[in-house]
C-alpha positions in Angstrom: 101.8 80.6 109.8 100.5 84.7 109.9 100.3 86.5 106.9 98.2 89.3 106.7 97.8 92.1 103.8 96.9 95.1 104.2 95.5 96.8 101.4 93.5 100.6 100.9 89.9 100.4 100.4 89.7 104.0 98.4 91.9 106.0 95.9 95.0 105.6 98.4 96.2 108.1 100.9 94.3 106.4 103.2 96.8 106.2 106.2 98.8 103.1 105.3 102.1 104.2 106.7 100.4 105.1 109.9 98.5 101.6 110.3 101.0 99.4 108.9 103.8 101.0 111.3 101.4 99.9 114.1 101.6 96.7 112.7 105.5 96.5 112.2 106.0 96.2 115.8 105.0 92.8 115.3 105.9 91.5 112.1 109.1 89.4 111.2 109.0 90.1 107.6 106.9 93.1 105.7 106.5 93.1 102.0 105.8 95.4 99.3 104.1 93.6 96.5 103.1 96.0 93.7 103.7 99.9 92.2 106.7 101.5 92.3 107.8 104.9 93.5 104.3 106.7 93.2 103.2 105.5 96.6 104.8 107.5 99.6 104.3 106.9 102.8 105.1 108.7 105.8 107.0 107.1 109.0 107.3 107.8 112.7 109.1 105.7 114.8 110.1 107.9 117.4 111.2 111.1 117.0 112.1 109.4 113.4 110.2 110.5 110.7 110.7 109.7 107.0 109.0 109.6 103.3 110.0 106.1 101.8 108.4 105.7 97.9 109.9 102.0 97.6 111.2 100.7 100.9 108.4 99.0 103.1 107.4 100.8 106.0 109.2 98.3 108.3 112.9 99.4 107.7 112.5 101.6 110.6 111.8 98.6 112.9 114.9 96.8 114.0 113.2 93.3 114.4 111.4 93.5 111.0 113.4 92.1 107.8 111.4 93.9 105.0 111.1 92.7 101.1 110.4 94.4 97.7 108.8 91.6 95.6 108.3 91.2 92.1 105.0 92.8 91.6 106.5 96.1 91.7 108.4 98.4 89.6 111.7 100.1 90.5 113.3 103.0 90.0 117.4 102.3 90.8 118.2 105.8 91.7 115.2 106.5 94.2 115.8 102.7 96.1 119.7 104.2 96.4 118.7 107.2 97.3 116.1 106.3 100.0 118.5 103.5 101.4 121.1 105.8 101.6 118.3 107.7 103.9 117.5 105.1 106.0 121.3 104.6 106.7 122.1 108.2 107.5 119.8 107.7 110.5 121.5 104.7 111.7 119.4 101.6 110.7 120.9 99.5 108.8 119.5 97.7 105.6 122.3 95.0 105.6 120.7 92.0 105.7 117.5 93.0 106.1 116.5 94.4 102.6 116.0 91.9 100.1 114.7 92.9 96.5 113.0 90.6 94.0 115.4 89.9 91.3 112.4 89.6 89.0 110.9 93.2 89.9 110.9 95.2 86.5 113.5 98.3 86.1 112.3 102.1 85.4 114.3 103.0 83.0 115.0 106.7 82.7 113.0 107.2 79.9 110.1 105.5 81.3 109.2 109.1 83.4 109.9 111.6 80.3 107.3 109.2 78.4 105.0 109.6 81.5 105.5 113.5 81.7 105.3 114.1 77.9 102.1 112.0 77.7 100.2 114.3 80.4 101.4 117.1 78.4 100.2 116.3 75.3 96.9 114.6 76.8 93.6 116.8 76.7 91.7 117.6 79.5 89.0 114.8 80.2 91.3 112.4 79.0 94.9 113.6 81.1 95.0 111.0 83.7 96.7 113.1 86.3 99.7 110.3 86.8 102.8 111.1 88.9 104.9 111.3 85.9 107.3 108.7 87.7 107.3 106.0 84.8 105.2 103.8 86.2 103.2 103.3 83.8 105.8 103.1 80.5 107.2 100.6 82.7 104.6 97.9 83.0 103.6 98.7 79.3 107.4 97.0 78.8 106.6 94.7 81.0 103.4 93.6 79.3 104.9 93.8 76.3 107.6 91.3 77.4 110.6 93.5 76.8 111.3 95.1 80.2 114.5 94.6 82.0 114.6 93.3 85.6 116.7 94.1 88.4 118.3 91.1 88.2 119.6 92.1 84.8 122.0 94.5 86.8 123.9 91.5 87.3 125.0 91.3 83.6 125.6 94.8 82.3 126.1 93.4 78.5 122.8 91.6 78.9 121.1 94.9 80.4 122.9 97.2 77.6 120.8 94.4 74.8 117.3 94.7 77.0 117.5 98.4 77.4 118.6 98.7 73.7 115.4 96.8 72.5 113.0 98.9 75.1 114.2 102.3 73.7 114.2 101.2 70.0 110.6 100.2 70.7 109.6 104.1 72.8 111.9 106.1 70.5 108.7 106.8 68.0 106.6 107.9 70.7 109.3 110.1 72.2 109.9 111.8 68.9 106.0 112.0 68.1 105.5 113.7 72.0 108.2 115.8 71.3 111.0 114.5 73.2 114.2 113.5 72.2 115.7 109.7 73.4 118.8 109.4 75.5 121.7 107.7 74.2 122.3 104.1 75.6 125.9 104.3 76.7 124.6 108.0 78.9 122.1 105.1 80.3 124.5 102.4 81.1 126.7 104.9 82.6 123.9 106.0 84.9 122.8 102.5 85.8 126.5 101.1 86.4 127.2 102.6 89.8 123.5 101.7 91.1 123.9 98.2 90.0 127.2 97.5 91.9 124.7 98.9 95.0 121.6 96.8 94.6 122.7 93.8 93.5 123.8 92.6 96.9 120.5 93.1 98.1 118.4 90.7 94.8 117.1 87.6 95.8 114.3 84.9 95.0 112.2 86.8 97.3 109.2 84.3 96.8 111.2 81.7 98.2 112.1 84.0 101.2 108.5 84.7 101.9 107.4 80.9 101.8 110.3 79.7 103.7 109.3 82.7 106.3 105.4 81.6 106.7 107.1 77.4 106.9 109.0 78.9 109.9 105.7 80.4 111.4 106.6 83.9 111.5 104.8 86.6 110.9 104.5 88.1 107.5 102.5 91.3 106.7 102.1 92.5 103.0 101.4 96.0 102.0 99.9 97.4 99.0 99.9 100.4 97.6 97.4 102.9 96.0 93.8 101.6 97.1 91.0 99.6 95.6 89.6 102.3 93.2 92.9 102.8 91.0 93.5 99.2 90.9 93.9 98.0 87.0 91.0 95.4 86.6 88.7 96.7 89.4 89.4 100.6 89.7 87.7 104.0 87.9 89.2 102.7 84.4 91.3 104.5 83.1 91.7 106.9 85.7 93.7 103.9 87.3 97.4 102.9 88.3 98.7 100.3 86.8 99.0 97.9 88.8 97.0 95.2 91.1 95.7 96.9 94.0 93.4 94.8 95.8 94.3 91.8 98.2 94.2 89.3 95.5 97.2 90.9 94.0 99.6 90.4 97.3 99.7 86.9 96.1 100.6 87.3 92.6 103.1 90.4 93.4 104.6 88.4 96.0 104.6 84.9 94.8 102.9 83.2 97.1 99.3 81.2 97.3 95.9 82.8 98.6 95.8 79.6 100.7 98.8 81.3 102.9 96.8 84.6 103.6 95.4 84.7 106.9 93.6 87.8 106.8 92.6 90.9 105.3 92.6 95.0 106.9 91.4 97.4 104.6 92.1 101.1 105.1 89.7 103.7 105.0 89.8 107.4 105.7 86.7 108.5 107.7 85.8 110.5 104.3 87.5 110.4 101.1 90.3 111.9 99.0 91.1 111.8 95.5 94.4 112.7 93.5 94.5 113.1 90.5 91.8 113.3 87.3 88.7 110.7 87.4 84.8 110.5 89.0 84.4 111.9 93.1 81.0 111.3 92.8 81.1 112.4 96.6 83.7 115.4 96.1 83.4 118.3 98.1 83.8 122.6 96.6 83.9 125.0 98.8 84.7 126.0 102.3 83.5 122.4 103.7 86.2 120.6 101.0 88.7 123.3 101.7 88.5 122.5 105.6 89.0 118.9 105.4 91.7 119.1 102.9 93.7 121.4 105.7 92.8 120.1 108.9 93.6 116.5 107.1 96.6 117.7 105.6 95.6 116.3 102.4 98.5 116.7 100.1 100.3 114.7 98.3 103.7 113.1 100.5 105.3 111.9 97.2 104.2 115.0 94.7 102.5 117.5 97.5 99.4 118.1 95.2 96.5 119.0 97.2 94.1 116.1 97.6 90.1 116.6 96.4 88.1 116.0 99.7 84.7 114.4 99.8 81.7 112.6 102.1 82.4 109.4 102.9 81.1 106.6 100.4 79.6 103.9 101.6 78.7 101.9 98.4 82.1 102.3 97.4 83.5 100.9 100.7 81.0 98.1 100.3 82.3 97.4 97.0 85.7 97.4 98.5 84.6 94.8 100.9 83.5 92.6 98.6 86.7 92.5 95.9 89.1 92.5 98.6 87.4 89.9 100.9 87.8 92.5 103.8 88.3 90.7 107.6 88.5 94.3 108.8 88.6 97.9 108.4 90.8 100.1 109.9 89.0 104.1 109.9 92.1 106.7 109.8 91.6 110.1 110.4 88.2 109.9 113.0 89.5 113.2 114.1 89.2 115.3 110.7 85.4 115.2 111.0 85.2 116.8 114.4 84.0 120.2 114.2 82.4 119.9 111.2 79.7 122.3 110.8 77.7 119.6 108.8 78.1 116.0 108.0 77.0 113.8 105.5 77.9 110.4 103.7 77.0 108.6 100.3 74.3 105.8 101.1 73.2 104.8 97.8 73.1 106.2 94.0 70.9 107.0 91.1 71.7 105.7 88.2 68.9 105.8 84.9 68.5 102.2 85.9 66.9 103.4 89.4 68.2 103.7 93.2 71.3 101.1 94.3 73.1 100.6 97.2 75.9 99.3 94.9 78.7 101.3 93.4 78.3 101.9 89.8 81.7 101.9 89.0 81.1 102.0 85.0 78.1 104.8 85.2 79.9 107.2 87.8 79.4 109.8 84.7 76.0 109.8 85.0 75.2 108.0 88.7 74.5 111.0 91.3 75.2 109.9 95.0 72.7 109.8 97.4 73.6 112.0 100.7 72.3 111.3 104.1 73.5 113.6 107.0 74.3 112.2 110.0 75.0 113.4 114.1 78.3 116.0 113.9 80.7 115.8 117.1 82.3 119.1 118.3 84.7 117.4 121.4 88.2 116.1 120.8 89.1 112.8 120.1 93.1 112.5 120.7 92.6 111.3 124.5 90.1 108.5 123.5 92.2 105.0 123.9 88.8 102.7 123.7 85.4 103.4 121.7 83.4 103.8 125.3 85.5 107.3 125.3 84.4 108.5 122.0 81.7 111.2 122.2 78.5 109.4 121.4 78.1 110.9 118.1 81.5 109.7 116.7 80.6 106.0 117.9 77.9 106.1 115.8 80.1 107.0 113.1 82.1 104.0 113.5 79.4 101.6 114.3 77.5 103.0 110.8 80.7 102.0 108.8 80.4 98.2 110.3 76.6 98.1 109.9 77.0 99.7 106.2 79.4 97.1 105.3 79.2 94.2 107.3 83.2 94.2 108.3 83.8 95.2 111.9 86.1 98.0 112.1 89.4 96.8 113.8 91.3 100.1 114.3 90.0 103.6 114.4 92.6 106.4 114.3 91.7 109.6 115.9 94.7 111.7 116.5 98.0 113.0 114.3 99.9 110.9 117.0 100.2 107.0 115.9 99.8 106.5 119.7 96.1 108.0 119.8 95.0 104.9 118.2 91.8 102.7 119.2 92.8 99.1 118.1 89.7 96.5 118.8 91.5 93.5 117.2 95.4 93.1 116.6 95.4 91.0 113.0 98.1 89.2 113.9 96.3 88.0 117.2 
């Protein structure tokens, strides 16, 4: 039995589609266990490249089945479109797709709540949300009125459940302005989705155990990182959602006794999108440069990222709530040629100096900024961390010391093959 989660140790964007590719080439089964179609990631297999927002990264890999488990939410018309996708490039989802039956429906009122909120929010309290419904749909969820994908099997059942969701959002449509669709337009758009997806629902908790029984090798990805997770992020500049390891096993329906291990993902500095504290964020010609030689822009919305130093208490605190094994540090490259380099060690806060993250004073906490050795020479040739100018070694070797989790994979190159890997988590 192998299952290892792999979960972002920031505000997202840390790389995931990069790192969990490299680990598709040796997975059997890869799950998505939480959010819905705000997290893109970007795959290259190949000469194959492709922006999935729901699909796990492994659909490009021909050995790897790949699930969408009931933690997440699910937008009908994006799955069909991105399988569709996949398809057109000649890899098959047939019997290697399997959605949770249980997984929660975005209804397509969900995103007009979501945009006509942000519109109507005032600045310092807009929370800078993709507008994809995400939200509106785990409030239904919560409130134990959401429909589930595996309502698509009964369209008169589906017709009551969406009936009872839009009764419930039509007075906060009206009061934002907005106007709520009729239910037979909403049927009629679901109909033709359902007859596609419900060949592909299953008890996909079931699948997983009987896949870890079997011994094979089950990776599950998150999505979003540590700091917008629901219970332990920047509340409420948060997604709504379980983003930390702990929440593969609810999402996915399966025990923390199963979970081998743990990889968090960390950009060698840090990226926001989105409102909310960047205690660390960078202005100016030094935020600008990282943002564009980091292409730091959104792959599901294209807003450009905020760029920052690298925190170190946060990453610590990400450690700790996730029960980090290993790290893996994306984007080594970004930082060469930086005319000056620095990184958060510790903050004030009116309580005095801490090396912890003050999550719930970030308003009034100022970080603490220690520069450290720049690096002028390439990186994309280095295959081992004896090849890395001495400088950047350091680099690395400060994020293990800092946080006491060695760091497994260092990525220092746009090509997935100008990787370093030091430990393989499925070895």
């Amino acid at each position: 039995m192998t299952a290892i989660v792999i979960v972002g140790a920031q505000w997202g964007d840390e790389g995931k589609g990069k790192v969990v590719d490299l680990y598709t080439e040796s997975a059997d089964l890869v799950v998505r266990y939480a959010g819905g179609p705000n997290a893109g990631h970007t795959l290259v297999v190949g000469n194959e490249k492709l922006i999935v927002r729901l699909i796990p990264s492994g659909i490009l890999r021909s050995n790897a089945r790949c699930v969408m488990a009931q933690g997440m939410v699910v937008d009908p018309g994006v799955l069909v479109s991105e399988i569709d996708a996949v398809e057109a490039r000649g890899c098959s989802t047939e019997g290697r797709l399997f959605v949770s039956d249980r997984a929660h429906l975005i209804l397509p009122f969900h995103p007009l709540i979501d945009t006509l909120r942000e519109a109507a929010a005032a600045d310092g309290v807009r929370l800078g949300t993709t507008k994809r419904g995400i939200g509106p749909c785990y409030e239904d969820k919560a409130s134990r009125r959401g429909a589930r994908l595996g309502d698509l099997r009964d369209m008169k059942r589906l017709a009551a459940l969406v009936a009872r969701s839009l009764e419930a959002w039509t007075p906060t449509l009206r009061a934002l302005g907005g106007e709520p669709p009729a239910l037979d337009a909403i049927l009629d758009e679901l109909a033709p989705l359902a007859k596609r997806i419900t060949p592909m629902l299953a008890d996909t908790s079931q699948l997983i155990d009987g896949a870890l029984r079997r011994g094979e090798r089950v990776l599950l990805e998150g999505a979003q990182g540590t700091l917008l997770d629901i219970d332990h992020g920047t509340f409420p500049f948060v997604t709504s959602s379980s983003a930390i390891a702990g929440g593969a096993c609810v999402g996915a329906g399966v025990g923390p006794t199963r979970i081998r291990r743990v990889l968090g993902l960390a950009k060698a500095y840090c990226t926001r999108v989105g409102e909310g504290p960047f205690p660390t964020e960078l202005g100016g010609p030094l935020g600008e440069r990282l943002r564009t030689v980091g292409g730091e822009f959104g792959s599901v919305t294209g807003r450009p990222r905020r760029t920052g130093w690298l925190d170190l208490p946060a990453l610590r605190y990400a450690a700790r709530v996730n029960g980090l094994d290993g790290i893996a540090l994306t984007k080594l490259d970004v930082l060469t040629g930086m005319p000056e380099l620095k990184v958060c060690v510790a903050y004030d806060t009116p309580s005095g100096r801490t090396r912890e993250f003050p999550i719930d004073e970030l308003a009034t906490a100022k970080p603490v900024l220690e520069p450290v050795a720049e690096w002028s020479e390439p990186l994309d040739a280095a295959r081992s961390m004896s090849e890395l100018p001495a400088a950047a070694r350091q680099y690395v070797e400060m994020v293990e010391k800092e946080t006491g989790v060695p760091v497994d994979v260092v990525s220092v190159g746009a090509d997935r093959d100008a990787t370093i890997v030091r430990r393989n988590a499925f070895a």
